[in-house]
N, C-alpha and C positions, 0 to 999 in steps of 0.2 A: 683739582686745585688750579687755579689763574696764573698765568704767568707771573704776576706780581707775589701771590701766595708759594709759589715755587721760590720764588729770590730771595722772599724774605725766611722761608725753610730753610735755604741752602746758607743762609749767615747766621741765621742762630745756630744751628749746628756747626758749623765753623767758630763760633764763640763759645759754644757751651766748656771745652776743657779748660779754656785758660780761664773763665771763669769761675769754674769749679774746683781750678785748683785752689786760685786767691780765697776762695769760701773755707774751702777745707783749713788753708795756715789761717783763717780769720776766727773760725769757730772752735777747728781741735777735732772736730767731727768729722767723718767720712758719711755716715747716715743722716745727719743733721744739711751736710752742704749737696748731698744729691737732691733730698728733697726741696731742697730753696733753690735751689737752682733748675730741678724741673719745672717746679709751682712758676719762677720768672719766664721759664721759655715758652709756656703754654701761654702765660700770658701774651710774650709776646707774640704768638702765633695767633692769638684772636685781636689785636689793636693797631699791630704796625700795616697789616694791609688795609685796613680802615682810618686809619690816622697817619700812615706817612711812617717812613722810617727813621727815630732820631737821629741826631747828627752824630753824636757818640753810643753807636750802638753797644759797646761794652759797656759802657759805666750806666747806662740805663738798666741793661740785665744784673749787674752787679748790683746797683740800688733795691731794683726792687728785689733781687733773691737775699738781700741782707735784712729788708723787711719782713721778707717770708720768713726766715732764720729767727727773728724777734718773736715773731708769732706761737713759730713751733715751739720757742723756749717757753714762752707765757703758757700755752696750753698746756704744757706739760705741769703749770706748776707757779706758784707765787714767792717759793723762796728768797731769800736774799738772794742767793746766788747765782739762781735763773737772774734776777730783775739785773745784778748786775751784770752777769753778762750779756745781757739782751742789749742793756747801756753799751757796752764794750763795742757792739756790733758799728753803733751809730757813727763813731768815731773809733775805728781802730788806734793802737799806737804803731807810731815808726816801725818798719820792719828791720829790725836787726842786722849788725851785720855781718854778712854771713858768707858761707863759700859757692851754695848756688843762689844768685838773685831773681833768678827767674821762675817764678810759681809754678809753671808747667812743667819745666824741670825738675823743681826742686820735688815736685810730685813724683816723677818719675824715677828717682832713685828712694824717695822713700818707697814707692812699691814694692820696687826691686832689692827690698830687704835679704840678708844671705840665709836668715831664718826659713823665710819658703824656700820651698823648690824653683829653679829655674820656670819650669812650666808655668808653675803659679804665680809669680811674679810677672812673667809677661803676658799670661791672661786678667789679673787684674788692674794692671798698667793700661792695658789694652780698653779692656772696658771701664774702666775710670778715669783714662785722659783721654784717649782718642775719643769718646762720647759713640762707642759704638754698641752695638744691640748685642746681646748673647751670642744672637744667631751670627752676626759677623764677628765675632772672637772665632767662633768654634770652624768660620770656614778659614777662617785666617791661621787657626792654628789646625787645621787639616783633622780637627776630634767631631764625634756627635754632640749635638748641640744639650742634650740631656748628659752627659759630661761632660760637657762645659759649663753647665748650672750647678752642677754640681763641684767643681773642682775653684769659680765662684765664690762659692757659698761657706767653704771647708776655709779656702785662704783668709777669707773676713770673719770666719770665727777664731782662725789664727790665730790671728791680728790680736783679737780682743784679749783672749783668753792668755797669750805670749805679753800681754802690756805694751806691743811692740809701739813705738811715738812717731808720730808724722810728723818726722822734723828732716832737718837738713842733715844730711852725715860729715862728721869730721874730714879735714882731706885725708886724711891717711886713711877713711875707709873706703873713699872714693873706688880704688882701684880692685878691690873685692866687686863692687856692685856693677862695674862696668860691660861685662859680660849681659848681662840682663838688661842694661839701661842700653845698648847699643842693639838688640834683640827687639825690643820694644818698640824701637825707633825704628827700623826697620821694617816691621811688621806693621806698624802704622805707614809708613812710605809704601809700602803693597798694597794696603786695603784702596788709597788713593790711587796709587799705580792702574786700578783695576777700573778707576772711573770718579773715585770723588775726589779732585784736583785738589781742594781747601787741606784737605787730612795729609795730600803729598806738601804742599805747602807745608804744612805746620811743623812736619817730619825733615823737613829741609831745615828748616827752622830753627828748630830743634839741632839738630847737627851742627850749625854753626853756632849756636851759644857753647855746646860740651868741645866745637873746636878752639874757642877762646878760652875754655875753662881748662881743657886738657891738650896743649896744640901740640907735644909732644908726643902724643899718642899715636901711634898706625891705627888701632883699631878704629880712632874717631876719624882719622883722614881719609882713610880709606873707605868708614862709611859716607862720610860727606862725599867723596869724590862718586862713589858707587850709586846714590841717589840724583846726583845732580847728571853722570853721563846718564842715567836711565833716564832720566825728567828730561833731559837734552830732545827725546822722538816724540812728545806728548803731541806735538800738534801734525805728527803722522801717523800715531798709531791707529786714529779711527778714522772709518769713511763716511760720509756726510750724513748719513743714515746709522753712524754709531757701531757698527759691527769694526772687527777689530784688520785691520790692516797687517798684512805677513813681514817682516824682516825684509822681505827679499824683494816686497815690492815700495816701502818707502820711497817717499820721493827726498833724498839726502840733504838738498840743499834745503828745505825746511828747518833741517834739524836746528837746534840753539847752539851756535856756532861759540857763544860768548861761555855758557855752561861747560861744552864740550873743553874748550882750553882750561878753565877753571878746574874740573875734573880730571883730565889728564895729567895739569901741573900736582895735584896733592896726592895721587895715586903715585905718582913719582917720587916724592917726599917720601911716604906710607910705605913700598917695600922698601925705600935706601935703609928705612929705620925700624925695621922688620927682617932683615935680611938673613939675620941670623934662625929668626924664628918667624917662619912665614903666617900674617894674617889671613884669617877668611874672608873677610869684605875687603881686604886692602886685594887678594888673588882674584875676588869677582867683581872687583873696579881693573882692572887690569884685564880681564876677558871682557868688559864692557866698553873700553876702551879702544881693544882690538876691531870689534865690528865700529867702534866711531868712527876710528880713523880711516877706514878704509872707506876710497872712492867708490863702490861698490859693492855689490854684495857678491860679484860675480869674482872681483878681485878681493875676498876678506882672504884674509893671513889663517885658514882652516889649521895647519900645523902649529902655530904660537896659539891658538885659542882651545886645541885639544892639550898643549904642553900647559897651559894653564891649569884644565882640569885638571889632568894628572898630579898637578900641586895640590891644588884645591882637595882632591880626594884623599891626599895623605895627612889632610888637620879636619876637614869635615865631610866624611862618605855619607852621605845620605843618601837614597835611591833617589831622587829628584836629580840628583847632583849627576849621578851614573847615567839617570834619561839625558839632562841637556848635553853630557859627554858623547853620548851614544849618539846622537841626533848629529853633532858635529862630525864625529864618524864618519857617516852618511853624506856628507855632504863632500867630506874630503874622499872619501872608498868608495862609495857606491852606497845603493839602496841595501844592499844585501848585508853588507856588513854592518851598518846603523840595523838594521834590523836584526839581525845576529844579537846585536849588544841589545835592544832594548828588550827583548823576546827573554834573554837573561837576565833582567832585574825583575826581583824578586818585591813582594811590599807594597805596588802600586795599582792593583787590579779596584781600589777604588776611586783612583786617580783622573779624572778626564784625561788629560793633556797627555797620556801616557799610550791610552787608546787611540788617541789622535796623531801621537804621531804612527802608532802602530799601522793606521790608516794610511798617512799619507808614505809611509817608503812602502808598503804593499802596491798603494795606485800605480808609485812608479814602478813598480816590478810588473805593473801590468794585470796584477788577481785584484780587480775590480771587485769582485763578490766579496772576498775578505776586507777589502778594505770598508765596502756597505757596510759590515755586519761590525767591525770597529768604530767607526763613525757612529751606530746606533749605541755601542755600549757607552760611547761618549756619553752624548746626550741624555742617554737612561740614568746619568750619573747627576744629572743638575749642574745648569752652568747657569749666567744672569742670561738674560735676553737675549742681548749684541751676542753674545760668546754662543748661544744656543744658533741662534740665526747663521752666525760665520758656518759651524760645522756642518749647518742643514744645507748651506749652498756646496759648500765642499762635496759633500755626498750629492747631490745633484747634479753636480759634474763630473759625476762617474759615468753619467747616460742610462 
């Protein structure tokens, strides 16, 4: 594909969920608006690098996937009630008013229904707003991807079969569904975190509408605070060639100094008003924070960022949670004792990053061999590219 074919990839895909969402509250349909809204992006992926990019590239994709929408109703059928709704498409009415205004949103908590499961609502949120492929749910939500098709598949007949409505939720149910809609959001800020800027965008995004919507919230403060200090290193995490750049060797004064303060002021907010009951994204804006503020990485505050864990681990122990703990460890004790801790989590043997660092406090203890043979299980585990490439140099410089 041409550089020109790449750019206009990289913006319909950065359009497809908010478009998709408006299709969904326009038609009623979750199947009716994926298909008009893929039939638009394909279009646009054979005309706009041949014809130029419209000036309004959304309401071009929205036009024509509300055509497509028309079409599928006609094929289906001549009833009155196709034609009128096919009419319906051409000219929507007013949208209502309501408690979420924003389609992408308002998506997002209907997914996030308390009917599914937790899982199931941020794998379908997942692949039906962030516009992401199966196979990135299932790495996103760390499953196989044939469980993730499946677990798909189960939640949309749910749906069906439950009557459950793709509407806007009352405010009092708001704060049922927020657990999931801040999960979602999240995990859409990662998939981008990982390389697709547009998806960290949207996830930011995202964060500040549910922080207007609910500003009383830590959970939303803290998420917004926790995405913006991460998005704060975007333009150090990689090196010119895209492999991923260490924590330790950032260059600081890059970082978004403007993000950084924004983040640290609402992660401030988010434990005063959590104090009693510690959040999980308000405690990991707060250990994200830690390493911003410091002038170095030689000077990070290792004891306040391990005291964080230690929070952290008594509302959400995950073995992820216990590796980045253990890793700090290590950094504050010694190789030996981060390795002590990681060598004891349990859960993670298909994890890269696990193996990786197993690798790297081995190098420093000096068993080169062992850390070879970690380094390969990394890689034998699948990472993208850049992420494959970084460990193949690291293991290279074992000698």
């Amino acid at each position: 594909m041409t550089a020109t074919g790449d750019a206009v990839a990289r913006l319909v895909r950065e359009e497809y969920g908010r478009v998709l969402a408006t299709l969904i509250r326009v038609t009623g349909s979750v199947t009716l608006a994926e298909d008009a809204a893929q039939d638009a992006m394909v279009r646009a992926l054979e005309t706009w690098p041949r014809d130029g990019v419209p000036d309004n590239p959304r309401a071009w994709l929205l036009v024509t996937a509300k055509r497509q929408a028309i079409d599928h109703i006609r094929r289906e059928g001549r009833r009155a009630d196709k034609e009128a709704a096919a009419m319906d498409l051409v000219d929507p009415a007013d949208e209502p008013a309501e408690v979420v205004r924003d389609d992408l949103l308002r998506l997002v908590f209907t997914c996030c229904h308390p009917f599914l499961s937790l899982e199931a609502q941020v794998a379908l949120a997942l692949r039906t707003l962030g516009g992401l492929s199966t196979t990135e749910v299932a790495r996103a939500l760390l499953v196989p991807e044939a469980t993730m098709a499946k677990r798909l598949t189960r939640a949309k007949q749910k749906i069906a079969q439950a009557g459950i409505p793709y509407r806007v939720p009352a405010a009092e149910e708001l704060p049922d569904r927020l657990d999931g809609v801040a999960t979602t959001v999240y995990l859409i800020f990662n998939e981008g975190y990982e390389g697709r800027a547009e998806l960290a965008g949207e996830a930011i995004r995202l964060g500040r509408v549910l922080a207007a919507l609910m500003p009383d919230e830590p959970t939303v403060l803290g998420l917004l605070s926790l995405m913006l200090l991460q998005e704060s290193r975007r333009a150090t995490r990689l090196a010119a060639d895209g492999t991923p750049v260490l924590l330790a060797d950032q260059d600081r004064l890059r970082w978004d100094a403007q993000a950084i303060k924004e983040g640290v002021e609402l992660v401030g907010v988010a434990l005063r008003r959590s104090a009693d009951q510690p959040n999980r994204y308000a405690v990991q804006a707060a250990i994200a924070a830690c390493h911003a503020l410091s002038p170095s990485y030689a000077e990070t505050n290792w004891d306040a960022v391990i005291s964080w864990y230690d929070v952290l681990s008594t509302i959400h122990d995950t073995p992820v949670v216990r590796l980045n703990r253990a890793v700090a460890v290590g950094e504050r004790d010694g190789p030996a004792a981060g390795l002590a801790l990681v060598e004891g989590i349990a859960g993670l043997d298909g994890y890269p990053w696990w193996h990786a660092s197993r690798a790297e406090l081995l190098n420093r203890l000096g068993d080169k061999d062992s850390a070879r043979v970690a380094y390969e299980q990394a890689l034998s585990l699948g990472s993208n590219d850049p992420t494959a490439e970084h460990l193949r140099r690291r293991m290279d410089d074992l000698g």
